[in-house]
C-alpha positions in Angstrom: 23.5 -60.4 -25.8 24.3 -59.2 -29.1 27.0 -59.8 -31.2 29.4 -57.0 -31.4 29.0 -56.5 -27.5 30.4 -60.6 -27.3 33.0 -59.2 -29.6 34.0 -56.9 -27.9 34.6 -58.9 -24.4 36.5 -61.4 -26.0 38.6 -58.7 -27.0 39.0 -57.5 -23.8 39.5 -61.2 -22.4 42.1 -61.4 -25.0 44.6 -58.5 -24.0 43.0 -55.6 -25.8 42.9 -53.3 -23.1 46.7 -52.9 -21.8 49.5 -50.9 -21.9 52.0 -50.8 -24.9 56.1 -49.7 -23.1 58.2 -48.5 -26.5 60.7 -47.1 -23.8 61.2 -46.0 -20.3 59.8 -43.0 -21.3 57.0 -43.9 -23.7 54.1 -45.6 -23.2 51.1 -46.2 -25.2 47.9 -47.7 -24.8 46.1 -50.5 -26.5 43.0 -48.0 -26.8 44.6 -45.9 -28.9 44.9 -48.9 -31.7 42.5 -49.9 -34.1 42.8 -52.9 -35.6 40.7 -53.7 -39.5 40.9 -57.2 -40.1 40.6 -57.6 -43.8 40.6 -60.7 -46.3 44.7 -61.6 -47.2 46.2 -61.8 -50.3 48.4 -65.5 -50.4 47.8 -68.5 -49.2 45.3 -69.8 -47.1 43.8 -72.9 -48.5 39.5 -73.2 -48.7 39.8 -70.4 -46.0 41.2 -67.9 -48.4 38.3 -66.4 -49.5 35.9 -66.9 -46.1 38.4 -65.2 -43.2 39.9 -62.4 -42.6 43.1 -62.7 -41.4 45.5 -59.9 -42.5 45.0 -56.7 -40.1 45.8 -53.0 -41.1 46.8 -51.0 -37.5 46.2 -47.7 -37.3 47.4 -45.5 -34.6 46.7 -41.7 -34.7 50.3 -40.6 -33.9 49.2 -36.6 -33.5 46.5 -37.6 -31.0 48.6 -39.3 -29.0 49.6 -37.9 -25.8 51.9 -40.7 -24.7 54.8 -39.7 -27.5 56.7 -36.4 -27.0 56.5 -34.2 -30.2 60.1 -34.7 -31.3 59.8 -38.4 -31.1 56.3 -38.0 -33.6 58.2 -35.8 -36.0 61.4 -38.0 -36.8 58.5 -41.2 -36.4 56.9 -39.2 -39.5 60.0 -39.3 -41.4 60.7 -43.1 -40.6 57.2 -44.2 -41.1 57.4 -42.4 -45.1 54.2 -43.8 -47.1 53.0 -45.7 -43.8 51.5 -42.6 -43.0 48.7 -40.2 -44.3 48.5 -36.5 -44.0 46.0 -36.7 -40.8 48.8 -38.5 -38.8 47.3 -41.4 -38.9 50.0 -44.7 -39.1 48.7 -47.5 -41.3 50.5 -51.3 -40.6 49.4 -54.0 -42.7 50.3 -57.5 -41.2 49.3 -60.3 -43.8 52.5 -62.8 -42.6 50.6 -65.5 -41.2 47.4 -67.4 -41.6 46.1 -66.7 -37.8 44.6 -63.5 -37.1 45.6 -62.9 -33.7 49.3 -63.8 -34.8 48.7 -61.0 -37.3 47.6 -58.7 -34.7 50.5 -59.5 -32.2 53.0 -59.1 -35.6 51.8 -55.8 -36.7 51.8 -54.4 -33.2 55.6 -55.4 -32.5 56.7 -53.5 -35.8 54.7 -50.6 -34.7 56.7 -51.0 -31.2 60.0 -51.1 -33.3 59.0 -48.4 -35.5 58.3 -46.7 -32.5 61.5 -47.4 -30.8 63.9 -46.6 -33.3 61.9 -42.8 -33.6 62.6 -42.7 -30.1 66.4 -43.1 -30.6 68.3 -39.3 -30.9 70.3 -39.1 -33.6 73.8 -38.4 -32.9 75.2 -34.6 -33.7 77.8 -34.1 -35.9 81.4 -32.7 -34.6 83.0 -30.5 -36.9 86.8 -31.6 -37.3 89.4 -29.8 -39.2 91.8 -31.3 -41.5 95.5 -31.6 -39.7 98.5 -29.9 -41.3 99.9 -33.0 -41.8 96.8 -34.3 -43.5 96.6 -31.5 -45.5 100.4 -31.7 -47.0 99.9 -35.4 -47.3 96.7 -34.8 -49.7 99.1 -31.9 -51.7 101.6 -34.3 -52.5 99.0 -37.1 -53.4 98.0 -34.5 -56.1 101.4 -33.7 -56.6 102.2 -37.4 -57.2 99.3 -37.8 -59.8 100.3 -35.0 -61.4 103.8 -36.2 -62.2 102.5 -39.8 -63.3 99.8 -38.3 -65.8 102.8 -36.1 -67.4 104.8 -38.8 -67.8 101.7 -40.5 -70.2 101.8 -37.9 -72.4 103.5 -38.1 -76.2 106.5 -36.2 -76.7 107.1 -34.1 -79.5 110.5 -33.3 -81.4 111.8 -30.1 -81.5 111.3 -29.6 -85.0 
């Protein structure tokens, strides 16, 4: 058996190949991640230098065909720098000196990220000033008006 096949098993055997829920609604799955594990920046004792621990996710958000379009655009917005032109989302998890914590961490913030796109923003309701309001802001001014009048100097009538 060859290497990467062994890999690839053990990332099978270790919960590679499931389903992501975000919401009811949404669900993603673990195929459509791929995870670059990458040397990490911090501490990490004689190990530092030897193992890559920090993991960048990527997720194709256009290709995806378990998140409704609106819920990709406002995710675009949310996600700012996080993601490139191509729609591809880039998380880089570096917290901890385990790689599979790395893993799990960078896959919940992509379920939060995820989540909070998810979430409609509330329209707003178009509300009119009362009368009352209105005459209570005149005589505010009114008010203001008479107290900066009262500061100025007063001349003789010479």
């Amino acid at each position: 058996m060859c290497k990467p096949f062994v890999r690839f098993l053990s990332l099978i055997c270790m919960g590679y190949n499931r389903m992501i829920n975000i919401t009811p609604d949404i669900v993603i799955h673990e195929k459509e991640l791929t995870f670059d594990f990458v040397r990490s920046s911090g501490p990490g004792g004689q190990n530092v230098n030897k193992v890559s621990t920090a993991v960048q996710l990527r997720f194709d958000v256009r290709a995806s065909i378990g998140i409704p379009g609106e819920v990709k655009s406002r995710l675009r917005t949310l996600a700012g720098k996080r993601m490139t032109e191509d729609g591809i989302l880039i998380i880089k998890a570096n917290q901890f000196r385990k790689q599979e914590q790395n893993r799990q961490d960078a896959v919940e913030r992509l379920t939060q990220l995820l989540q909070k796109a998810a979430i409609k923003p509330k329209k707003r309701v178009k509300t009119r000033p009362t009368k009352a309001a209105k005459e209570r802001k005149l005589a505010a001014k009114k008010q203001r008006g008479r107290l900066k009048k009262l500061r100025q100097k007063v001349f003789n009538g010479e």
